[in-house]
C-alpha positions as CSV (number, residue, x, y, z in Angstrom):
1,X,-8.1,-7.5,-19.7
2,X,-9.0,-6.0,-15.9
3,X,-12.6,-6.0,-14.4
4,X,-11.6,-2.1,-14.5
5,X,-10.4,-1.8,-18.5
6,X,-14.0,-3.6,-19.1
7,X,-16.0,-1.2,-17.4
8,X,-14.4,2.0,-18.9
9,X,-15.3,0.0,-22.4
10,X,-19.1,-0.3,-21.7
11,X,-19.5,3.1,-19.2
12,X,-22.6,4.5,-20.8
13,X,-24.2,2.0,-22.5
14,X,-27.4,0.6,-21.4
15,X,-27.9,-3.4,-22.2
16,X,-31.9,-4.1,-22.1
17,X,-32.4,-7.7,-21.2
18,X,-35.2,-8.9,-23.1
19,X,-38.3,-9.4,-20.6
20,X,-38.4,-12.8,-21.3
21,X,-34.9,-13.5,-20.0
22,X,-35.4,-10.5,-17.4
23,X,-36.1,-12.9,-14.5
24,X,-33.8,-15.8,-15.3
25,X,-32.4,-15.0,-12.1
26,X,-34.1,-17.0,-9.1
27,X,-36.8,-15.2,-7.5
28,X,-35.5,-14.0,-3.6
29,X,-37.3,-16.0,-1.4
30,X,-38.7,-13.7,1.5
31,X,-41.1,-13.3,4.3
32,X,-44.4,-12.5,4.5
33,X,-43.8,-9.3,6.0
34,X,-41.3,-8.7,3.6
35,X,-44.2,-9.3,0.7
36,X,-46.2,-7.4,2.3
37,X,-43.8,-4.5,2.3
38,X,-42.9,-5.4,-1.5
39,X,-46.5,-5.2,-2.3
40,X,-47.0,-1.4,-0.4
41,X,-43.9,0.0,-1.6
42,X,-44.7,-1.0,-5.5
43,X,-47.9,0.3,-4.6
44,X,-46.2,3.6,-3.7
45,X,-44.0,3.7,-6.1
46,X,-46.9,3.7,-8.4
47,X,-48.6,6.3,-7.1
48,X,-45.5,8.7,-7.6
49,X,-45.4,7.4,-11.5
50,X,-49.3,8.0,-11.8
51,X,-48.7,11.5,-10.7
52,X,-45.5,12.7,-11.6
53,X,-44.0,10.3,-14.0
54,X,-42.7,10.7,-17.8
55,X,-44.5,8.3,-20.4
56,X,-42.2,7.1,-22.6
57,X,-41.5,4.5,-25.4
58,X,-38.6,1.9,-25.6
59,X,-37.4,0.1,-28.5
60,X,-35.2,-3.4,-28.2
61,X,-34.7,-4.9,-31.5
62,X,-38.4,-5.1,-32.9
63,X,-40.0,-4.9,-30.2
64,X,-41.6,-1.7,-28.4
65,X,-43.0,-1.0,-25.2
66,X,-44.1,2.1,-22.6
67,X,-42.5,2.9,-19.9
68,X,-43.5,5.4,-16.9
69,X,-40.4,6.8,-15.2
70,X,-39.2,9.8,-12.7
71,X,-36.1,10.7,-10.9
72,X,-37.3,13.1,-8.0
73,X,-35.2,13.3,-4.8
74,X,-32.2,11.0,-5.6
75,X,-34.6,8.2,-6.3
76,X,-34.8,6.9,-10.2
77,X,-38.2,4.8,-10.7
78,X,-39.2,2.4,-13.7
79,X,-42.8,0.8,-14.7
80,X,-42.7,-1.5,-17.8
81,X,-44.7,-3.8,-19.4
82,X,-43.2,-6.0,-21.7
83,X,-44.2,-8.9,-22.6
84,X,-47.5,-9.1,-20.4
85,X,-45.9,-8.3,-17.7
86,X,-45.0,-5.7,-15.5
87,X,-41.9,-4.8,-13.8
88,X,-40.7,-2.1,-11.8
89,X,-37.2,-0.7,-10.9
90,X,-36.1,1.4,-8.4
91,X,-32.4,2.5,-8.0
92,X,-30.8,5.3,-5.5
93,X,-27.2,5.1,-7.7
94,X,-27.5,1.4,-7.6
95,X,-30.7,-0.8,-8.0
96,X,-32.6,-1.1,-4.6
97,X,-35.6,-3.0,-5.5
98,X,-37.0,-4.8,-8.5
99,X,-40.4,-6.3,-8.6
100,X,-42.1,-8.0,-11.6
101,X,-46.0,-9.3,-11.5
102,X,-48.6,-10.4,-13.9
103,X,-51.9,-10.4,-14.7
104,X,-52.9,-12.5,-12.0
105,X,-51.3,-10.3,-9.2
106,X,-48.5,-13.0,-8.9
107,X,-45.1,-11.3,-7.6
108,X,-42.2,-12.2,-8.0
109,X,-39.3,-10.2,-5.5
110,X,-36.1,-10.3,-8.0
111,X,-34.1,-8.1,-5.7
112,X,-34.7,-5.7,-2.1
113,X,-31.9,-4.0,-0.3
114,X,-33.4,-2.3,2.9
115,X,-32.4,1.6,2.9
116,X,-33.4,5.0,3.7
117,X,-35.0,5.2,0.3
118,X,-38.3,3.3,1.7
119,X,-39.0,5.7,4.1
120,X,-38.2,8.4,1.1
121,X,-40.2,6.9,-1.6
122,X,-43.1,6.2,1.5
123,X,-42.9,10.4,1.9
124,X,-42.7,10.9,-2.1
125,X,-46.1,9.2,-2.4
126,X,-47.8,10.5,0.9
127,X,-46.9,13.7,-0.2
128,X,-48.3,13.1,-3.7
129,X,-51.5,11.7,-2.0
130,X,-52.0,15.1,0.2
């Protein structure tokens, strides 16, 4: 079976990876500049999901959990917090940026691709600030 013939079989279904399991992929090591950015843009992101987003539940297996999300100008946002922890998705077709931090503050940067949605999301947030 093709790469292609495997995709058409699971095109629309969503696979939730349990949040346990959710980081098994190393952390990105990165700058501190780049931290810093992480830190201000899930701080914006935030402040577009405080104002704007949709409160929702999800259900994997027995578990539950709530969820905050919003698409708003080609950008589609995600705050969960399973497990005690939190974790937030940003994707502009594909996933741009994925954060996860707990309690303590402690980030961890599981992925980052630089991209015009910064600047967007940076607008989205400033805007919701005015």
């Amino acid at each position: 079976m093709t790469v292609e013939e495997m995709a058409k079989i699971f095109e629309g279904i969503t696979f939730r990876i349990p949040a346990s399991e959710a980081c098994l992929k190393a952390p990105m090591k990165v700058s501190i500049a780049r931290l810093n950015e992480t830190k201000q843009l899930r701080d914006a992101a935030l402040t577009v999901l405080n104002r704007n987003g949709i409160d929702t539940i999800i259900g994997d297996r027995d578990e539950r959990h709530r969820t905050w999300k919003i698409e708003i100008e080609g950008l589609s946002i995600m705050h969960s917090r399973p497990a005690g922890e939190q974790l937030l998705d940003i994707w502009q077709g594909e996933k741009v940026f994925s954060v996860a931090w707990d309690a303590t503050g402690s980030l961890t940067v599981v992925s980052f691709r630089p991209g015009e949605w910064r600047d967007k999301l940076g607008a989205l947030a400033g805007a919701d600030a005015a």
